[in-house]
C-alpha positions, 0 to 999 in steps of 0.5 A: 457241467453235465448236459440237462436231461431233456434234449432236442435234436435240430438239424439245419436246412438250406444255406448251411451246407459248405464244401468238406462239410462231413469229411472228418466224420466219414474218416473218424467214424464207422457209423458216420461212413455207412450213411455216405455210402448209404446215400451214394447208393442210394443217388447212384453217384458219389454224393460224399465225394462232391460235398467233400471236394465241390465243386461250390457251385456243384453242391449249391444246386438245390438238387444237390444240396437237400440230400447233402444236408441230409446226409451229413445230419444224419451221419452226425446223429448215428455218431451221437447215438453211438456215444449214448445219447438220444433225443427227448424229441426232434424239429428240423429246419425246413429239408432238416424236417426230415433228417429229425424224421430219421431220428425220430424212426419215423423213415429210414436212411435210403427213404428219407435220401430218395424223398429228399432227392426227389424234393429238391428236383420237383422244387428246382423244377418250379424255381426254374419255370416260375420265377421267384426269389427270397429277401431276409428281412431283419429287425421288425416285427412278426406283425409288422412283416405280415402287415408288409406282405399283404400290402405288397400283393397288388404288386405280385405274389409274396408270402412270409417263408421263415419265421427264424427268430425274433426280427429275422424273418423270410419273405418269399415270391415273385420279384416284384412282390418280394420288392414291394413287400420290402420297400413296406417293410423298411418304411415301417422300419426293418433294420435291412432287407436282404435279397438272398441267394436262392434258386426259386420262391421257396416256402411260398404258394409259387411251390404248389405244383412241386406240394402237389408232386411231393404229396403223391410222393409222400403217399408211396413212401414208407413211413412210421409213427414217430418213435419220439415227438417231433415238432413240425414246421407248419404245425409248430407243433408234434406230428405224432402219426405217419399220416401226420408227417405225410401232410406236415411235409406236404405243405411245408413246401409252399408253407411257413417254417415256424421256427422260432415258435418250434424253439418256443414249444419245445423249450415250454415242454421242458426241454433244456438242451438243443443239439444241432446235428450238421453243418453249420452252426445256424440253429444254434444261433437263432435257439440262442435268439428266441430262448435264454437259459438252455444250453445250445451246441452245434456238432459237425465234426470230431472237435465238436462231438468230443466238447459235446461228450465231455458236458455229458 
C-alpha cells in the first residue's frame, strides 16, 4: 500500500519523552547525528547523552525535556527527508508546535533549541513559584468539562489545557481548582479523573508571566514565513506568516492545545496520512481517535522508519 498523497507531519509534546529515545537514529544516520550535536552545541552540554543514558529523573525536568523532545523530532523528520518524503502541511502538540515549525522553514534547528530551552525554564519558573497541577479527565464531553471548569472557579483558578481527543481532555490550575473541577466533572459523568504527573499548571492563565517573558523572546528571534502550512494549537488553525507563529506561540503557553480540532482541520482539507516524528506513539493514537479512515504511523526509530519507507 503506498502512503496517500496528502500528508501531515505531527510531533508530540510533553510525556512522550523516555530514556534512549533517539539513540538508534544517532548510530544509524548521519542526518539524525548532526541534530544531537547540533543541540549539544547549542545547550553547551551533552543533551544527547542524558536523553540516551538518563538519569529518568534528570530528563523528566521540564528544562530538560522541551529541548529533548525537539531534538529527537526533529532528528526523525531530516532522516525522513532524507528518503523523499516531505510534509503537505505540520501541527505539533504543545512544545512539538515547534518541532512542526522546524519542518515547515519557519525556524531553524539552533533557533528553535535555544527557544524551546528558554521556554521550558521560564515555565519551570512559574511552576516552582506558583503552585499548579493538571488532571486528565476521560470520557465526557468537550461542553460538559467547560461546564465543569467554570463551576469550579470559586474554588480556584482551572482551565481546559488539552483538547486531546473525543473524551480525553486536560484541565490545568491551582490544586484546589483542578480538585473541584474534577468532583463536577465525575458527577457529571467522566469515566476517570486522572491527577498527572507535571511540574506546574501548564496551558492555564497561572503561565502568564512565563507568555509575557516568551513573548519578548519570540520578538528577538529569528523567524520566517512558514514555507508549508502549519496548524497552530491555539488557533486550530494555519499560521502562515511569522508574526503569526510569534502570537500562536506566545499564547499557546497559557492557552489551549486544540488538538483534536487541529486533526479535524487537517484531515477536512485533504490530508490522508499523519506521520508522527519522535518518541512515542501519542499522536497516532489520539489522530486514530478523532479520524477514520486515514492512515497513521509513528516513526522513531530504524524498524519504524523502514514500515514507513516500505508503504511509500
Amino acid at each position: 500500500m503506498a502512503i496517500p498523497s496528502k500528508v501531515a507531519f505531527i510531533f508530540p509534546g510533553q510525556g512522550a519523552q523516555c530514556v534512549g529515545m533517539g539513540r538508534d537514529l544517532y548510530e544509524s544516520f548521519p542526518e539524525a547525528r548532526k541534530v544531537f550535536e547540533t543541540a549539544d552545541a547549542v545547550l553547551g552540554f551533552e543533551l544527547s547523552r542524558l536523553m540516551f543514558e538518563g538519569p529518568e529523573d534528570e530528563l523528566t525536568r521540564t528544562v530538560n525535556t522541551q529541548p529533548a523532545l525537539l531534538t529527537v523530532s526533529v532528528a526523525a523528520l531530516k532522516v525522513v527527508e532524507s528518503k523523499g518524503i516531505r510534509p503537505d502541511v505540520t501541527a505539533g502538540h504543545s512544545v512539538g508546535e515547534y518541532a512542526a515549525l522546524v519542518a515547515a522553514g519557519a525556524l531553524d534547528l539552533s533557533e528553535a533549541v535555544r527557544l524551546v530551552r528558554r521556554r521550558g525554564e521560564l515555565m519551570h519558573e512559574v511552576g516552582s513559584s506558583v503552585p499548579g497541577t493538571m488532571a486528565a479527565v476521560l470520557g465526557l464531553s468537550d461542553e460538559d468539562v467547560k461546564s465543569a471548569v467554570e463551576q469550579a472557579q470559586s474554588a480556584g483558578i482551572v482551565d481546559v489545557a488539552n483538547f486531546n481527543s473525543p473524551g480525553q481532555i486536560v484541565i490545568s490550575g491551582t490544586p484546589e481548582g483542578v480538585e473541584e473541577a474534577g468532583r463536577i466533572a465525575k458527577e457529571r459523568g467522566a469515566k476517570r479523573v486522572m491527577p498527572l504527573k507535571v511540574s506546574g499548571a501548564f496551558h492555564s492563565r497561572l503561565m502568564a508571566p512565563a507568555a509575557e517573558s516568551m513573548r519578548l523572546e519570540l520578538e528577538k528571534a529569528q523567524i520566517s514565513d512558514p514555507s508549508v502550512p502549519v496548524v497552530a494549537n491555539v488557533t486550530a488553525d494555519y499560521v502562515r506568516t511569522a508574526e503569526d507563529v510569534r502570537k500562536a506561540l506566545a499564547d499557546q503557553i497559557t492557552g489551549s492545545v486544540r488538538w483534536d480540532e487541529s486533526v479535524q482541520k487537517m484531515a477536512a482539507d485533504g490530508v490522508e496520512s499523519f506521520v508522527e516524528l519522535g518518541s512515542g506513539t501519542v499522536l497516532a493514537g489520539l489522530v486514530k481517535r478523532i479520524v477514520k479512515d486515514v492512515y497513521v504511523v509513528s516513526v522513531g526509530d530504524t524498524n519504524s522508519l523502514e514500515a514507513l519507507l516500505k508503504e511509500s
